[in-house]
Each structure stands twice: as C-alpha cells, then as structure tokens.
N, C-alpha and C positions, 0 to 999 in steps of 0.2 A: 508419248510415254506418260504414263498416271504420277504424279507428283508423288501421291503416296510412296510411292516406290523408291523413289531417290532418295540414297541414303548420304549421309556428308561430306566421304571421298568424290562422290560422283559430282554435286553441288559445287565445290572447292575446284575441280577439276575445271567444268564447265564458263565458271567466273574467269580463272587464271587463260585458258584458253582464249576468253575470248577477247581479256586486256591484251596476250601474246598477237593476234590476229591481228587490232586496233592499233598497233603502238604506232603504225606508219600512217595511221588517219590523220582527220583532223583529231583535234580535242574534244567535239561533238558527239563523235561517236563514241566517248570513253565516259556517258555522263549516266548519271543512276536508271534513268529513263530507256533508254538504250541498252544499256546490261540487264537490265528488266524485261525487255521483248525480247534481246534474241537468245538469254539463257533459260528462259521459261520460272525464273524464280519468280514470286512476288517480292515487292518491295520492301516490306516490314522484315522479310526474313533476309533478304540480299542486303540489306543495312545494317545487320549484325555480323553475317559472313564479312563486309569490308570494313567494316570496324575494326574484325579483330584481325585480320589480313593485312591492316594499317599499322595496328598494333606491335605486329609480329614481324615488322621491317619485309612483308614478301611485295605490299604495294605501298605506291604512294597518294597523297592526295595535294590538289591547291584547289583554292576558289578563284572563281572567274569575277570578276568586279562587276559585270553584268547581273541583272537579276532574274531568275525565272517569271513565269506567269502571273504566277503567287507574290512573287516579291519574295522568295527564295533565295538563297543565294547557290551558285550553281556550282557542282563539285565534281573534279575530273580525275577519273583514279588511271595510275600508270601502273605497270607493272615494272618489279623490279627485279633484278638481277638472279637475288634467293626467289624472288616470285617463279621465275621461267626454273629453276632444278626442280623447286616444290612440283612443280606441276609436272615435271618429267618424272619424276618419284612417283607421284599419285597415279600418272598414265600408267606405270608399268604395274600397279597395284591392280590395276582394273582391268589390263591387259591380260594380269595374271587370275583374275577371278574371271573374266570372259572365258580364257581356255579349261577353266574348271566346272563351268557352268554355272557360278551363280550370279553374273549377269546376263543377260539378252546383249548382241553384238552392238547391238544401239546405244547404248552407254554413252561410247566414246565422243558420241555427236548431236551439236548445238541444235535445237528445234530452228536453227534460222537456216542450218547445212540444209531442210528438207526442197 
C-alpha cells in the first residue's frame, strides 16, 4: 500500500494492533525498531504517533537499562487497556468505511500479515 494513502485512523490503528498482537512477546518485539518494520510507518512520524498515544493514557512506555547501538537508551511501548477499546473504536471506523468504499480491504492489515 503507498504511504501516501494512509490516513490517521488507519496509522493509529496499525500501531495499536500490533502493541495488542506483541503484548505476550518478549519486550523486543515491542521496541520502536520493531513497530517500524512491521507497521510500515517511518520513524520520525511513528515517534509522534507514541508520543501522543503515551500522552493520551492508550499506551505505555519504560526504558530498558540497556543501551542500543548508538548508546540510545531502549524504549518498550505496552499497550493499555484504553489502548485495546481505542483500537476497537477505530477498527469499526474502518470497517465501516471498507463497506462504503473508501477504503481498499487491505486497510485492516499489517505489511508483516503479507
């Protein structure tokens, strides 16, 4: 799917889903790196979507005492409670614009489902 195309609900959606899929991982799979390959956002803008998703009580975050590559410090988003309704909210948003037609069926799924 062309990035252009995604719009905020679909973004927001995609993030929450894939903390809801992760949460019985380890902590690795829940790292910015990770939600970056398999939601298809880039970084810069995936760093604003959790910011305010952090903000907004739907996720959470810690840091690992570990350090990345860089000497980063490494940050593990959870999903929360309000996170998993928002995202069922949002599903049926999309749901209901898939059967209206202004999205393509492919919305509702991750570029890592392919």
């Amino acid at each position: 799917m062309e990035r252009r195309r995604r719009d905020l609900s679909v973004t927001l959606y995609r993030v929450l889903l894939y903390l809801s899929r992760m949460r019985e991982r380890d902590e690795e799979s829940r790292r910015l790196m990770r939600i970056e390959r398999a939601t298809g956002i880039e970084r810069k803008e995936l760093k604003i979507h959790l910011e305010k998703l952090v903000q907004s009580g739907y996720i959470s975050q810690y840091t690992l005492e570990k350090k990345g590559r860089g000497g980063h410090p490494i940050i593990i988003y959870n999903i929360l409670e309000s996170g998993r309704n928002l995202r069922g909210d949002i599903g049926r948003w999309i749901d209901m614009c898939i059967r209206l037609e202004y999205y393509p069926d492919d919305f509702f799924y991750l570029p890592s489902d392919a």
